[in-house]
Structures are given as C-alpha cells and as structure tokens.
Short mmCIF file of the C-alpha atoms (twelve columns), coordinates in Angstrom:
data_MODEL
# 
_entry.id   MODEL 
# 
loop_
_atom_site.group_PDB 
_atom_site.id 
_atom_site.type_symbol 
_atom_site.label_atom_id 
_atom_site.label_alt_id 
_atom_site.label_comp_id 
_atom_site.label_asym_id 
_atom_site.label_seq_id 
_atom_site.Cartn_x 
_atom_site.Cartn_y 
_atom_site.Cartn_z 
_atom_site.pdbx_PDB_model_num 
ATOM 1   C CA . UNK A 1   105.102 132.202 157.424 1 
ATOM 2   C CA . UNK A 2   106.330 129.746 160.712 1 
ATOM 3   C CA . UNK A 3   105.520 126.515 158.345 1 
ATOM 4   C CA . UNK A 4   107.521 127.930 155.942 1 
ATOM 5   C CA . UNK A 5   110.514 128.748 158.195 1 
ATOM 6   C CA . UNK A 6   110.413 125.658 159.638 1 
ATOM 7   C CA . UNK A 7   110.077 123.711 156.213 1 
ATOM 8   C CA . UNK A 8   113.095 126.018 155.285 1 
ATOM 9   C CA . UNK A 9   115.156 125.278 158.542 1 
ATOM 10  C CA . UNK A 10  114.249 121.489 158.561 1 
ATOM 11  C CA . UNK A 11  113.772 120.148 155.264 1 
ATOM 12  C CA . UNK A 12  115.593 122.664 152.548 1 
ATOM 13  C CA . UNK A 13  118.819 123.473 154.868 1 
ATOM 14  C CA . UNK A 14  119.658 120.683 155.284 1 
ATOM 15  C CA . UNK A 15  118.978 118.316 152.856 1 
ATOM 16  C CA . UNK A 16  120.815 120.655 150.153 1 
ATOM 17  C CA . UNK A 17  122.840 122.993 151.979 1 
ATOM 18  C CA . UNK A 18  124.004 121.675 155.326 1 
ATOM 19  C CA . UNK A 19  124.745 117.735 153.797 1 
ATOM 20  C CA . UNK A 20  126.997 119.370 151.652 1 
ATOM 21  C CA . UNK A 21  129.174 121.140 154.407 1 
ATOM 22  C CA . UNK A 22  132.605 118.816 154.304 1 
ATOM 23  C CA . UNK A 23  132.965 119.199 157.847 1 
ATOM 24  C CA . UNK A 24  131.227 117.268 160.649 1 
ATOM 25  C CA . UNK A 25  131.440 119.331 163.279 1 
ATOM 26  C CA . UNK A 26  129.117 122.398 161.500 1 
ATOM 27  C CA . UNK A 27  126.618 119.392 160.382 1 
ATOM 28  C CA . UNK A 28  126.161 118.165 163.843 1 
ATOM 29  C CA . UNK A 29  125.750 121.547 164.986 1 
ATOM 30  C CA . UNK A 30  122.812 121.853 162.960 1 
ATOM 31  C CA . UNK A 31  121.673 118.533 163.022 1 
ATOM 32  C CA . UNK A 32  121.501 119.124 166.818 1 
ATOM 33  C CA . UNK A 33  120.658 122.223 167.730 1 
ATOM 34  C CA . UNK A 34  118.301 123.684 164.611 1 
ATOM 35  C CA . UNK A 35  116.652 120.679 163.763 1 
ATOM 36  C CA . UNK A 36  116.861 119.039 167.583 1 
ATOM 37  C CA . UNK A 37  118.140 115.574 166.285 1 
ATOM 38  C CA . UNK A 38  119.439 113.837 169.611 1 
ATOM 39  C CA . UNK A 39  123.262 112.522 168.434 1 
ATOM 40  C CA . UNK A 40  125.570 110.798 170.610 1 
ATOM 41  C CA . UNK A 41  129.492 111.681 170.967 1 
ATOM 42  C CA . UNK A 42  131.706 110.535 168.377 1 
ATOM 43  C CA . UNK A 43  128.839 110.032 166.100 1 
ATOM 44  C CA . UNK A 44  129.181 110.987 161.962 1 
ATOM 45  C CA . UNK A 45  126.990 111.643 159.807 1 
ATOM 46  C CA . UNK A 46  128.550 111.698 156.854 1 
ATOM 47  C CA . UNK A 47  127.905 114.211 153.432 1 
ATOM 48  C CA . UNK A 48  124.843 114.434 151.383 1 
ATOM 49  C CA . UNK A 49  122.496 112.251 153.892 1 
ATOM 50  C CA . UNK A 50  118.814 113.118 153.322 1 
ATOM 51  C CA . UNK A 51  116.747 113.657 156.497 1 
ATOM 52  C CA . UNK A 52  112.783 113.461 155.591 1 
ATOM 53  C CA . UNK A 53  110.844 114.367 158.453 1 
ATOM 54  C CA . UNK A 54  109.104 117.367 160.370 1 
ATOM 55  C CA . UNK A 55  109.743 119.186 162.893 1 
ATOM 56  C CA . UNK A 56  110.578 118.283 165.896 1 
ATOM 57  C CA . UNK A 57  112.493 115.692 165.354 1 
ATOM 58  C CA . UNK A 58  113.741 115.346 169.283 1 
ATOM 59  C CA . UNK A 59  110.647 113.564 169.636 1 
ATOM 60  C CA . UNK A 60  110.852 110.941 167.131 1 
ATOM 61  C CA . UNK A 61  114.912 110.819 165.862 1 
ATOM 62  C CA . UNK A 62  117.884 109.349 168.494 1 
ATOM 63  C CA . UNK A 63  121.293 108.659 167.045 1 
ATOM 64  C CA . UNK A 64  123.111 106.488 169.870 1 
ATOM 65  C CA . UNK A 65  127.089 107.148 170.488 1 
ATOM 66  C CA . UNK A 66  129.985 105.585 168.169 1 
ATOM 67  C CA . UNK A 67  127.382 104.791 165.537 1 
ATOM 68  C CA . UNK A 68  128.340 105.870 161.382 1 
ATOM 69  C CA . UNK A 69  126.194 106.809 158.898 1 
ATOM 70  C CA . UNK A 70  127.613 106.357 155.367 1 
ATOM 71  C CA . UNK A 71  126.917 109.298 152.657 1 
ATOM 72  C CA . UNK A 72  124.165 109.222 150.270 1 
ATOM 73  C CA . UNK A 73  121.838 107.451 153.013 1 
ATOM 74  C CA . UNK A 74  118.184 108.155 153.556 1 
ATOM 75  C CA . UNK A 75  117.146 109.004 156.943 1 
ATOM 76  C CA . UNK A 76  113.219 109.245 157.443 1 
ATOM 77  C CA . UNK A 77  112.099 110.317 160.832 1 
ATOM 78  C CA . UNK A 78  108.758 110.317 160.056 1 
ATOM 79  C CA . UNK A 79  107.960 107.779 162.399 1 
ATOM 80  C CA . UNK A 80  109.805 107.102 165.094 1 
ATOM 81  C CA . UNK A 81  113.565 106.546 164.144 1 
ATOM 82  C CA . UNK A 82  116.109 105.112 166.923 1 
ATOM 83  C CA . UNK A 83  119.688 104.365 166.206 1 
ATOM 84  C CA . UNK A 84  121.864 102.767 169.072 1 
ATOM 85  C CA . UNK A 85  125.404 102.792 169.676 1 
ATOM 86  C CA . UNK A 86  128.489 101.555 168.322 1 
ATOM 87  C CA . UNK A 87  126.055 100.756 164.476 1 
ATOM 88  C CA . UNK A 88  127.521 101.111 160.936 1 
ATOM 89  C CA . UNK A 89  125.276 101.905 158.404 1 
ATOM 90  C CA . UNK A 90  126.980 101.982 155.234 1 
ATOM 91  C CA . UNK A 91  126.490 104.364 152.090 1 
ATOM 92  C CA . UNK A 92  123.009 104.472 150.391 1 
ATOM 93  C CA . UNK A 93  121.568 102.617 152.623 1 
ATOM 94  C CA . UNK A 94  117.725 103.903 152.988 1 
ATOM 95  C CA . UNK A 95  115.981 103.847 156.106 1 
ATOM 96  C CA . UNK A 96  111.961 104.074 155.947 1 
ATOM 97  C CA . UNK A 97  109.661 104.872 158.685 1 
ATOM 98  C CA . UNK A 98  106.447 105.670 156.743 1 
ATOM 99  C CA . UNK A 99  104.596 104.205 153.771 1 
ATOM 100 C CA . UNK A 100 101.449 104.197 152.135 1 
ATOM 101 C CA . UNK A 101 98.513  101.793 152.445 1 
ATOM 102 C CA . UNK A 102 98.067  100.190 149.076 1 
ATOM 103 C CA . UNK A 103 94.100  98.790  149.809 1 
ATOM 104 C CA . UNK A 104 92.673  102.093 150.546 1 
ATOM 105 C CA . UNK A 105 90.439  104.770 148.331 1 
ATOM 106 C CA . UNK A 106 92.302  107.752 149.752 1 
ATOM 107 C CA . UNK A 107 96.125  106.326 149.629 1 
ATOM 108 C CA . UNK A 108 96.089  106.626 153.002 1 
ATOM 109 C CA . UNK A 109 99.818  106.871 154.426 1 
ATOM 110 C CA . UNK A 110 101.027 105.293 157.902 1 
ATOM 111 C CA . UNK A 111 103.555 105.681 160.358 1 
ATOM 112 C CA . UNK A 112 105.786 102.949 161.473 1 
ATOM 113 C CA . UNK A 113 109.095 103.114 163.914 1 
ATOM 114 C CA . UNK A 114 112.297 101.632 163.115 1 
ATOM 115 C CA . UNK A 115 114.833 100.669 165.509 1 
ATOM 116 C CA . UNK A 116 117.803 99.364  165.235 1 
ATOM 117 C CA . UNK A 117 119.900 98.247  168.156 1 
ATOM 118 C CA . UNK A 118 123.668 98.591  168.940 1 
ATOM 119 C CA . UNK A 119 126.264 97.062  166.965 1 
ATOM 120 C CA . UNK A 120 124.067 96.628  164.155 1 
ATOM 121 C CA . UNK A 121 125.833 96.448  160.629 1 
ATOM 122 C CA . UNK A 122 123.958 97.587  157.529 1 
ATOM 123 C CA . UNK A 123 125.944 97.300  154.450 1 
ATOM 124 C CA . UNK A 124 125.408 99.504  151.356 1 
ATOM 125 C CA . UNK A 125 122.320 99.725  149.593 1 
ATOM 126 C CA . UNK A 126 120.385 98.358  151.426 1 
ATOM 127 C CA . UNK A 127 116.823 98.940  152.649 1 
ATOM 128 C CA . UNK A 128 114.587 99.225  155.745 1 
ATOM 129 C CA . UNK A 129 111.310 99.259  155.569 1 
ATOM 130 C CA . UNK A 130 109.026 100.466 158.209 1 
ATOM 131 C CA . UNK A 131 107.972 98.426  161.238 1 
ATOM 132 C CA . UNK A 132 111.107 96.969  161.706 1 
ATOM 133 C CA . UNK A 133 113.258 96.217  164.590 1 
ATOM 134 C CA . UNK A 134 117.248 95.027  163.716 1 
ATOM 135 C CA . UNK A 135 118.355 93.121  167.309 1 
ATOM 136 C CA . UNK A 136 121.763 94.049  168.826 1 
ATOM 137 C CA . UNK A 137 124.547 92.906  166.683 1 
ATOM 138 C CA . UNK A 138 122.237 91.623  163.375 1 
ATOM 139 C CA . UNK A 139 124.008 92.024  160.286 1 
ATOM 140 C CA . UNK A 140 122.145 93.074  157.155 1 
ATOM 141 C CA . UNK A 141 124.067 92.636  153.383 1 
ATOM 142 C CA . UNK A 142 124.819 94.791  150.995 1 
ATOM 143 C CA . UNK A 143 121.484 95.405  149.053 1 
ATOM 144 C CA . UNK A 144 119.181 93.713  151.098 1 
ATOM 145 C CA . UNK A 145 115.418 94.637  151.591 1 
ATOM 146 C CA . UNK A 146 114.570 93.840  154.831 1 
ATOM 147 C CA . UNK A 147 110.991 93.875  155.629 1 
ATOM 148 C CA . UNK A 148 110.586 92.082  159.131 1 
ATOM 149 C CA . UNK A 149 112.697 92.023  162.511 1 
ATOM 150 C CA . UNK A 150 116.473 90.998  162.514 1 
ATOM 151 C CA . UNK A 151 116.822 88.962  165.438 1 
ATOM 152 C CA . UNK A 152 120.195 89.298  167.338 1 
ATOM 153 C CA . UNK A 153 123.428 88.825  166.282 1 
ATOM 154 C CA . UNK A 154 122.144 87.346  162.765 1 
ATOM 155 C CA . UNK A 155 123.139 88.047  159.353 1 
ATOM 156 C CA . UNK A 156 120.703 88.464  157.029 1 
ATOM 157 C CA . UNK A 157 120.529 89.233  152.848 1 
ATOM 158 C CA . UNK A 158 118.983 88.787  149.864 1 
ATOM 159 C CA . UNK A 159 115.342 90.718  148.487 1 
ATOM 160 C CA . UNK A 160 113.673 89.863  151.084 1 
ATOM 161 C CA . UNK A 161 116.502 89.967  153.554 1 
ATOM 162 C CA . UNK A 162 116.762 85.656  154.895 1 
ATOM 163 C CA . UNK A 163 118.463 84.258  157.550 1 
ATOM 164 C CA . UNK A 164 122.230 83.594  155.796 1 
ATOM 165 C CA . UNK A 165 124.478 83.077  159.656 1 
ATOM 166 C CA . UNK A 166 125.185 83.521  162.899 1 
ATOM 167 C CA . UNK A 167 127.441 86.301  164.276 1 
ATOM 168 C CA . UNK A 168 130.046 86.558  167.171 1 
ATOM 169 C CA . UNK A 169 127.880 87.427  170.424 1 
ATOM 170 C CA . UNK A 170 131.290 89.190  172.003 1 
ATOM 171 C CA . UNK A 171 131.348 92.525  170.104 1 
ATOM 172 C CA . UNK A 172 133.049 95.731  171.876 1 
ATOM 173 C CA . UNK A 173 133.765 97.726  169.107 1 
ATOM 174 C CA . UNK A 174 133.516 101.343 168.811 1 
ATOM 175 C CA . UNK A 175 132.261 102.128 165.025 1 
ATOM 176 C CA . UNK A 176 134.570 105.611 164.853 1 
ATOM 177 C CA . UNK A 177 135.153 106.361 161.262 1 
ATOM 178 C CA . UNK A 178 134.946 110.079 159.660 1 
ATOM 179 C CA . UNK A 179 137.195 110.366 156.761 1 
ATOM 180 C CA . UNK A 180 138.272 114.139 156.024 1 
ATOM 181 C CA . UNK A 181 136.155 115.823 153.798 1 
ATOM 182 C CA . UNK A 182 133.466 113.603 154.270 1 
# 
C-alpha cells in the first residue's frame, strides 16, 4: 500500500493531474513540497511537463533560480537531474537521465546524470541524452540530439548536436517568463 501511495503522489498526480493546473503557484507547491523537487524563486514550470522519476526526488532533482521550463517537456530524474539558474528550456524539449544497455542478455538499464549549467538555452524539441553536461551559457537548437558535453558558451545543433558558434561570454539575464494560464 506505501508503493502505491507514493507511485500515486509522485508519478500519477502529477504527471496528469497537477501539469494540468493553469496556475504556477499550486504546481510548485506540489512540485516542492509532495514530491520534494528543490526549485529556485522565480522559477516556472510550465503546463503538462512530465516528471519520470521515484521518490525522493530531493536527492537527485535541483531546479536553480530564474530558470523556464517550456510545456510539453520531459523531465526524467531518474538519475541525477541538475538545472542551474537563469536556463531556458523551451517546449518539448526532453531531458533523459536513464537508458538501457543495448549489448546485454537482460536489457539491463543504467543511470546517468545530466547537468546543465546556468544560462543555458535549449530550444524546442530538442533532446538530452544521459551523461551529459551543457557548460554555462551553451546554446543547443531547436531539435537537436545532443549526446556528449556542451562546452561553454557554444551553440550547438543538428542530430547529433555539432559545434555551429560561439556565444557572448557577458550574459546577466534573468530567464523570467510565465505567461497566464500557462
């Protein structure tokens, strides 16, 4: 009966009631204090994000201050997931932290962090896989698949994400953006 509460409280809720709530405030609440998700001030997570994880996700999920997380995005806290300040992570975007081991008899799964540092722009669509480390202020396109580190202040696209620029190393922005109703 406790697994299923907690399966109820930390993977039903909220992925199908709670990410439907048009009101940031109430999701934070429970993002916070139910499912223990550490999220900075001014921090939104906007409508119908899924969360994959398990409880407790204070252990292994950080969302930094200033930082925007664009509806319909994929949030997997399986492994470790940190998220600094001040990042933008545009709609869809999907976020991996665990995967499965393709030469092995049992389809063995693993575990990998992903951390992405402040300032860090990831436009919509795009994917992380796990293992991966985005530097402070990378930049990742619109539909990317980015399967190794981002180093800093870079901008990166394409399947697999490639080294496209360089980006301005003097960034003080505060990413602050939560729509009503979203």
């Amino acid at each position: 009966m406790k697994k299923f509460l907690k399966r109820l409280i930390c993977d039903y809720i909220p992925n199908h009631l709670v990410n439907k709530i048009p009101f940031y405030y109430f999701r934070n609440i429970y993002y916070r204090y139910l499912m223990g998700i550490e999220i900075g001030k001014n921090s939104s997570l906007h409508m119908n994000i899924f969360i994959e994880g398990t409880y407790p996700f204070s252990k292994r999920f950080k969302i930094g201050n200033f930082t925007s997380i664009g509806r319909n995005s994929t949030l997997d806290s399986r492994g470790k997931l940190i998220i600094g300040n001040s990042v933008s992570i545009s709609p869809n975007v999907k976020i991996l932290t665990a995967q499965h081991k393709i030469n092995t008899k049992m389809f063995d799964g693993e575990n990998k962090s992903v951390v992405i540092e402040d300032y860090v722009w990831i436009g919509t669509g795009a994917i992380i896989l796990p293992g991966v480390t985005l530097e402070k202020g990378s930049v990742i396109a619109a539909g990317s698949i980015v399967t190794k580190d981002v180093k800093a202040f870079t901008v990166v696209g394409g399947n697999p994400a490639k080294f496209i620029k360089n980006r301005e190393k003097n960034l003080e922005y505060k990413c602050i953006y939560k729509p009503w109703f979203d």
